[in-house]
PDB file as gemmi writes it, atoms N, CA and C in Angstrom:
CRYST1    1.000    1.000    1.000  90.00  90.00  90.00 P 1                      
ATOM      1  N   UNK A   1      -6.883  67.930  41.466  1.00  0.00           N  
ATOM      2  CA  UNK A   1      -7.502  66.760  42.051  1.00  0.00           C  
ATOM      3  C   UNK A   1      -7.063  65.544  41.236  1.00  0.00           C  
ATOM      4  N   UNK A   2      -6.843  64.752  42.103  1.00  0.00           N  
ATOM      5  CA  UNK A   2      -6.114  63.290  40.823  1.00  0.00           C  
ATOM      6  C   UNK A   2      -7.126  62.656  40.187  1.00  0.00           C  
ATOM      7  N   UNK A   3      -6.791  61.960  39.432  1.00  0.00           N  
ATOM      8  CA  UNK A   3      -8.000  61.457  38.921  1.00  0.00           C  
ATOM      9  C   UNK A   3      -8.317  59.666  39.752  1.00  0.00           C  
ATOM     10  N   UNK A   4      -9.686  59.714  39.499  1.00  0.00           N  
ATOM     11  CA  UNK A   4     -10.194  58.653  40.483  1.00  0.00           C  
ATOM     12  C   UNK A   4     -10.396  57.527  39.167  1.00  0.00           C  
ATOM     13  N   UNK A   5      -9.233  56.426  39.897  1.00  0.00           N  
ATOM     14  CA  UNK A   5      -9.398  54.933  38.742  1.00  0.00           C  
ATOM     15  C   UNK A   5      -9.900  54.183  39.826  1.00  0.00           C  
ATOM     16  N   UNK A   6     -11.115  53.497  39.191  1.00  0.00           N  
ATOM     17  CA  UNK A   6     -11.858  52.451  39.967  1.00  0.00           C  
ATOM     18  C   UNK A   6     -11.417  50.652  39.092  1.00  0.00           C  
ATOM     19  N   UNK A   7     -10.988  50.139  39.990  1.00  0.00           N  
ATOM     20  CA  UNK A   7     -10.596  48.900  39.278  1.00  0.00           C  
ATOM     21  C   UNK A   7     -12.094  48.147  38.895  1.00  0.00           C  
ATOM     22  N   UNK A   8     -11.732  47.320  37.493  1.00  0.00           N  
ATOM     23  CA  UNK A   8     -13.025  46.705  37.376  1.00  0.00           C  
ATOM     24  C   UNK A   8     -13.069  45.415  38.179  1.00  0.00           C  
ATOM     25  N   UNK A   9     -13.684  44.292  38.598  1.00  0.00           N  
ATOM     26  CA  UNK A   9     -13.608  43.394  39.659  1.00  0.00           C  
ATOM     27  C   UNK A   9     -14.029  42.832  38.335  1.00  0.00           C  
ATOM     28  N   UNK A  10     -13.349  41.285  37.872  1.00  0.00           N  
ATOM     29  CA  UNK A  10     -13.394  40.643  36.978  1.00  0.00           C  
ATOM     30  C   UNK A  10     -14.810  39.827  36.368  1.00  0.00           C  
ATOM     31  N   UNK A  11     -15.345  39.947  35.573  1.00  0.00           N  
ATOM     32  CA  UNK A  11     -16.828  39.843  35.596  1.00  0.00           C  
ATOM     33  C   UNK A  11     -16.900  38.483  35.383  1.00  0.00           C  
ATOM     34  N   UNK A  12     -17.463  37.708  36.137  1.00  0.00           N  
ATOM     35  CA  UNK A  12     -17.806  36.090  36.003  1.00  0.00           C  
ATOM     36  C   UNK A  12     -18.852  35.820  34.918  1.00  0.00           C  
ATOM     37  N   UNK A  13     -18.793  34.899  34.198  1.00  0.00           N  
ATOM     38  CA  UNK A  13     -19.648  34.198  33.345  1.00  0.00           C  
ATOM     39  C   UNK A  13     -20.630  32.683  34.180  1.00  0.00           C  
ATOM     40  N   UNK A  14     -21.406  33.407  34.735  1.00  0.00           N  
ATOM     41  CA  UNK A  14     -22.294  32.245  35.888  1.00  0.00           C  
ATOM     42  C   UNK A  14     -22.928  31.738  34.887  1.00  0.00           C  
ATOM     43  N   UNK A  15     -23.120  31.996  33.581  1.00  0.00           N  
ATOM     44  CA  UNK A  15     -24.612  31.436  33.052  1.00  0.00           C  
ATOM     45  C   UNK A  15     -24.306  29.802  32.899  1.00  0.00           C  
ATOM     46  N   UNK A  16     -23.424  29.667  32.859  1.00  0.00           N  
ATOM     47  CA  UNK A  16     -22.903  27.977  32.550  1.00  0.00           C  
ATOM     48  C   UNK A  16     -23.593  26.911  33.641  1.00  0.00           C  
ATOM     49  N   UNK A  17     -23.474  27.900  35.153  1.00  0.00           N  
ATOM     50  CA  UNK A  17     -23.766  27.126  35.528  1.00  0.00           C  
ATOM     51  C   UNK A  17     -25.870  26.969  36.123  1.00  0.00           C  
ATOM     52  N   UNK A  18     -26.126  27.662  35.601  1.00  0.00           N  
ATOM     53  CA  UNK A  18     -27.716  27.537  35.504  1.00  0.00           C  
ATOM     54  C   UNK A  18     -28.059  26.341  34.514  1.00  0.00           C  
ATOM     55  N   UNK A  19     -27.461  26.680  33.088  1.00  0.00           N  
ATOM     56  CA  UNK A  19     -27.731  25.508  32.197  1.00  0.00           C  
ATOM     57  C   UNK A  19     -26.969  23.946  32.948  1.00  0.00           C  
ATOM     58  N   UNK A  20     -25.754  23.884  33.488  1.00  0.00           N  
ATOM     59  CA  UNK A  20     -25.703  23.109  34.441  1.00  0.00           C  
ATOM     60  C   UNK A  20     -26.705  22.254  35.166  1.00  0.00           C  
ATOM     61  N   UNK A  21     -27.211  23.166  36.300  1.00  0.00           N  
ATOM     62  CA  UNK A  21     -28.237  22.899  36.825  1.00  0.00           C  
ATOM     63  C   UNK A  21     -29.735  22.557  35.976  1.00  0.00           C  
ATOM     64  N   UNK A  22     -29.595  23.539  35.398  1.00  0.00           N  
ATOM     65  CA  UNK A  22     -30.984  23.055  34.769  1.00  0.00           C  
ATOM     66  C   UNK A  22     -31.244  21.467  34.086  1.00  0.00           C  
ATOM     67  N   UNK A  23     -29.868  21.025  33.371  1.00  0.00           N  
ATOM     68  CA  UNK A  23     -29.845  19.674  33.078  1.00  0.00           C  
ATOM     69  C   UNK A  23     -29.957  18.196  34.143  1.00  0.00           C  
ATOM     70  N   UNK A  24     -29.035  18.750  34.909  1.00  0.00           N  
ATOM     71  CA  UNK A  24     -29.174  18.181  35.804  1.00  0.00           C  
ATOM     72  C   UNK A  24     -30.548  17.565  36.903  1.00  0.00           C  
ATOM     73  N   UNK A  25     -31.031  18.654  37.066  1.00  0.00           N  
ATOM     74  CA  UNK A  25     -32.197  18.545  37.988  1.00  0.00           C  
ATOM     75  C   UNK A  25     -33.657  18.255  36.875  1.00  0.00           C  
ATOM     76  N   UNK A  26     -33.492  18.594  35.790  1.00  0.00           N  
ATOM     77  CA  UNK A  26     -34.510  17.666  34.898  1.00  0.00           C  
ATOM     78  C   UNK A  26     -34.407  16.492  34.761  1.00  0.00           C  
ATOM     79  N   UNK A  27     -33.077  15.934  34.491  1.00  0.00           N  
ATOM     80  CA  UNK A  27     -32.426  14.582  34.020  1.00  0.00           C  
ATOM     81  C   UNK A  27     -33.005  14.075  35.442  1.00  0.00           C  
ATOM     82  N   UNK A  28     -32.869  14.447  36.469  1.00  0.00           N  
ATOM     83  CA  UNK A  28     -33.296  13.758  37.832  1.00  0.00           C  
ATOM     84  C   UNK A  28     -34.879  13.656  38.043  1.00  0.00           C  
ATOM     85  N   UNK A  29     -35.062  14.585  37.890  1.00  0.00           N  
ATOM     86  CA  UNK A  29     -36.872  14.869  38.138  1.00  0.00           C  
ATOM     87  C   UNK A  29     -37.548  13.926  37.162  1.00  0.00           C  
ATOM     88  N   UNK A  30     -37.554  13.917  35.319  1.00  0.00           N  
ATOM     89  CA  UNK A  30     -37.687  13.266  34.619  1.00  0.00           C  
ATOM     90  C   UNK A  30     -37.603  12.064  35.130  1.00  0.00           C  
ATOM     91  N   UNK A  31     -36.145  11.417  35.568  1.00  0.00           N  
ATOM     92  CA  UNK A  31     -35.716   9.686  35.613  1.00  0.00           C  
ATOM     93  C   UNK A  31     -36.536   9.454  36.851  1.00  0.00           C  
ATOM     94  N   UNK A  32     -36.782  10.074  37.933  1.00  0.00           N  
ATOM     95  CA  UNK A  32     -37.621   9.532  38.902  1.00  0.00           C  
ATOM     96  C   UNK A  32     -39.266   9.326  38.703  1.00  0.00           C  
ATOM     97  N   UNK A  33     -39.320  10.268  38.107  1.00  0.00           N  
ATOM     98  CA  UNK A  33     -40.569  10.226  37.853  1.00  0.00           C  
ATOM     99  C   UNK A  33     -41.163   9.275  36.559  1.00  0.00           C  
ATOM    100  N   UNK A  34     -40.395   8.867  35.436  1.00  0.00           N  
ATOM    101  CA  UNK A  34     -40.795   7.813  34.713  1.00  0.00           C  
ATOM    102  C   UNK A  34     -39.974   6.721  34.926  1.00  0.00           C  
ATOM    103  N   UNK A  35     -38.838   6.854  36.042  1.00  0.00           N  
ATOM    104  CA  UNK A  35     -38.462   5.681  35.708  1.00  0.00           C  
ATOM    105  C   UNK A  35     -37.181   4.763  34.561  1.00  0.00           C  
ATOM    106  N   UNK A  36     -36.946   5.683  33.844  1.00  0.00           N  
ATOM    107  CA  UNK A  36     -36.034   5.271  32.642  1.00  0.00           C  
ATOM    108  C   UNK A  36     -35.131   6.269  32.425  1.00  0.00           C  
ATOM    109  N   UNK A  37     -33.988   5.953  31.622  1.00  0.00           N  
ATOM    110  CA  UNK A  37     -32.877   6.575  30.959  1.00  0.00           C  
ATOM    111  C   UNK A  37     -33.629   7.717  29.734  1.00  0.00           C  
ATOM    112  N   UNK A  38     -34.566   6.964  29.413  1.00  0.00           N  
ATOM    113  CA  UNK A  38     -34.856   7.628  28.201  1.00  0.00           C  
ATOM    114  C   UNK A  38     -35.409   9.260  28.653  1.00  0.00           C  
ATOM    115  N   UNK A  39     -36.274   8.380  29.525  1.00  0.00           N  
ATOM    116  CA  UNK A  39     -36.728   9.623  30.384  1.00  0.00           C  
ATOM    117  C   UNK A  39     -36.232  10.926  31.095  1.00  0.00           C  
ATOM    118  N   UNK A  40     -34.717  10.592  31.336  1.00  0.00           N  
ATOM    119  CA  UNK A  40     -33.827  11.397  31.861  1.00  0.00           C  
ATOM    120  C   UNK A  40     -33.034  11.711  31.074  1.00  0.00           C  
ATOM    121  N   UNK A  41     -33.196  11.748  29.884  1.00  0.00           N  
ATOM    122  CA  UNK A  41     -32.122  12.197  28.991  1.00  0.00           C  
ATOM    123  C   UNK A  41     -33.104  13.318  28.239  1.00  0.00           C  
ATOM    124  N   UNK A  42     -34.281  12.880  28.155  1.00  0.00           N  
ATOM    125  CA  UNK A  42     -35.195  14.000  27.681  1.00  0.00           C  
ATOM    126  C   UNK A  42     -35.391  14.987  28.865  1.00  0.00           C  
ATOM    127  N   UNK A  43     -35.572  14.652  29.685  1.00  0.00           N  
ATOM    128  CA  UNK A  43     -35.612  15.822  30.718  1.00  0.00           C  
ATOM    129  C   UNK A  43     -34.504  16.605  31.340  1.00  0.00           C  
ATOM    130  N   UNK A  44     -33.163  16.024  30.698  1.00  0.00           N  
ATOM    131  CA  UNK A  44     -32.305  17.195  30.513  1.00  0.00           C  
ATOM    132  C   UNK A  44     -32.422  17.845  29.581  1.00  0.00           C  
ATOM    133  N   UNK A  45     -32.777  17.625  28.378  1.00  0.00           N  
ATOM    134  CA  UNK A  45     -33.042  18.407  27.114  1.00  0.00           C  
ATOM    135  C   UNK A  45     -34.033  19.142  27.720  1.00  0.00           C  
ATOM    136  N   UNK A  46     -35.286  19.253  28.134  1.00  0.00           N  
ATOM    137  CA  UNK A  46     -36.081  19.805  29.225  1.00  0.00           C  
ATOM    138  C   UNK A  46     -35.560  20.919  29.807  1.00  0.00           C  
ATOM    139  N   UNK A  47     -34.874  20.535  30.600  1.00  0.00           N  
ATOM    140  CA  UNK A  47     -33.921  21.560  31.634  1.00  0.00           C  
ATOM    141  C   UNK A  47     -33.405  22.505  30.852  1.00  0.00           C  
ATOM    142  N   UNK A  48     -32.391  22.190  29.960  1.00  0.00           N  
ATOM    143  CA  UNK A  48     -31.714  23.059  29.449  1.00  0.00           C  
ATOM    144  C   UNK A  48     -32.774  24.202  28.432  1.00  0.00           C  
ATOM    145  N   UNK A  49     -33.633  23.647  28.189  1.00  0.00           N  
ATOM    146  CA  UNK A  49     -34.030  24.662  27.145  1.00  0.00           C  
ATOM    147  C   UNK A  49     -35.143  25.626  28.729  1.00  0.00           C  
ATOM    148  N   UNK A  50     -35.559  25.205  29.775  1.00  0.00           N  
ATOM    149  CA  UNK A  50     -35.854  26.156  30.417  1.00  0.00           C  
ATOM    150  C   UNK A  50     -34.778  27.270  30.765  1.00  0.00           C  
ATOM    151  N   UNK A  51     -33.818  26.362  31.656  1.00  0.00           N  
ATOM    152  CA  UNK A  51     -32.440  27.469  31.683  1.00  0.00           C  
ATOM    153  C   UNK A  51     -31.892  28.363  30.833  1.00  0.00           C  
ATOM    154  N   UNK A  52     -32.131  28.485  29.739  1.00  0.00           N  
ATOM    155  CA  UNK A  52     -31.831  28.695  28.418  1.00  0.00           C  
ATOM    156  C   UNK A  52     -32.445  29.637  28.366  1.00  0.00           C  
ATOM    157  N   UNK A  53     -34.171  29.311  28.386  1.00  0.00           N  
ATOM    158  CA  UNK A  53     -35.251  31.024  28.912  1.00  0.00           C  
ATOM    159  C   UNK A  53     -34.767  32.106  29.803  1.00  0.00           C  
ATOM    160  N   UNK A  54     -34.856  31.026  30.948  1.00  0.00           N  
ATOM    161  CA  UNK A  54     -34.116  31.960  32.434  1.00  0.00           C  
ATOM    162  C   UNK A  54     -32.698  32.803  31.935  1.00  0.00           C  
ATOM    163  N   UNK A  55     -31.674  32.208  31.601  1.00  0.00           N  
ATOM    164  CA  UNK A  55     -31.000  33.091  30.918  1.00  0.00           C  
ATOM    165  C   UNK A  55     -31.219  34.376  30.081  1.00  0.00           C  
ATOM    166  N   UNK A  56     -31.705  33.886  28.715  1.00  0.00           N  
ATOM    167  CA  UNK A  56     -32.058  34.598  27.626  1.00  0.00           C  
ATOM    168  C   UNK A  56     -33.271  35.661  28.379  1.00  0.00           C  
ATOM    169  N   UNK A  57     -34.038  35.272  28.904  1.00  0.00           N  
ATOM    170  CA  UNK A  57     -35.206  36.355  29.214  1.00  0.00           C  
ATOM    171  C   UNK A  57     -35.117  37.140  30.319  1.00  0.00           C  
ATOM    172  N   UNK A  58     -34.804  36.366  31.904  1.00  0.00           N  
ATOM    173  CA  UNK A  58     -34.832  36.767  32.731  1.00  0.00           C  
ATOM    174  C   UNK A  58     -34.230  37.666  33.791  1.00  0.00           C  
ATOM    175  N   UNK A  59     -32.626  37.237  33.211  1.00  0.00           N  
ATOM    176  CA  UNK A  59     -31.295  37.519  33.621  1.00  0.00           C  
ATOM    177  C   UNK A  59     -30.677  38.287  32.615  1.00  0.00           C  
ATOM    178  N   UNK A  60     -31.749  39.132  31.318  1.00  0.00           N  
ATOM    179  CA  UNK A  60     -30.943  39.757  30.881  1.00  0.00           C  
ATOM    180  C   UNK A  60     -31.451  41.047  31.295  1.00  0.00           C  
ATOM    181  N   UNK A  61     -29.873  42.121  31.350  1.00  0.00           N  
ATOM    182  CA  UNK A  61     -29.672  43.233  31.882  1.00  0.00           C  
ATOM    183  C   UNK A  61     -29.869  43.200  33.604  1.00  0.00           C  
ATOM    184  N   UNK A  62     -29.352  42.024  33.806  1.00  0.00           N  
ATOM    185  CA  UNK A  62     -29.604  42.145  35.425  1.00  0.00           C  
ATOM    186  C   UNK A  62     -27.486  41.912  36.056  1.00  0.00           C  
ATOM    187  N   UNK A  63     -26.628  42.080  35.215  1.00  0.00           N  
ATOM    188  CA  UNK A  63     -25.311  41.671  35.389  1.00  0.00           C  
ATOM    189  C   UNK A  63     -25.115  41.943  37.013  1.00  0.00           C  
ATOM    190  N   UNK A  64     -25.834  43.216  37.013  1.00  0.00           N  
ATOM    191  CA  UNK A  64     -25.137  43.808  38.420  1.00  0.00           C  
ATOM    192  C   UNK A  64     -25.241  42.826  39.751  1.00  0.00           C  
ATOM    193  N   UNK A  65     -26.361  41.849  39.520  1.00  0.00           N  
ATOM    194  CA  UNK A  65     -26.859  41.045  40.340  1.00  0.00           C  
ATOM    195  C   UNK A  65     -26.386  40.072  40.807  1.00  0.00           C  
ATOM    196  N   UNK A  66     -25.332  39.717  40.136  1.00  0.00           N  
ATOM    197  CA  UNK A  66     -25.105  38.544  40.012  1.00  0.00           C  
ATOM    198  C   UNK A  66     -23.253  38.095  40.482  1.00  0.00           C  
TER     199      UNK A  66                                                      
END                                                                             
């Protein structure tokens, strides 16, 4: 019987773009909601450290998913 090679399908690195998003849509949510730069620059710092959870906690051991 031959032997059975299964190709691996190249594994993407998505997490980039959660922290992406996550900056993003704080920096927005933040600036609308107070109003200022300052405000949206902290609420990307915001973002990212949620995304950062979601990563680190949520999405780990879930590769297949994704």
């Amino acid at each position: 019987m031959e032997k059975h090679v299964e190709e691996q399908a190249e594994a993407k690195n998505s997490t980039g773009y959660f922290y992406l998003l996550g900056a993003f849509f704080g920096a927005l949510t933040a600036g609308f909601v107070k109003e200022s730069i300052l405000a949206a620059v902290i609420g990307a710092i915001v973002g990212l450290v949620f995304a950062g959870f979601f990563v680190g906690n949520l999405l780990k051991g879930r590769a297949h998913d994704r």
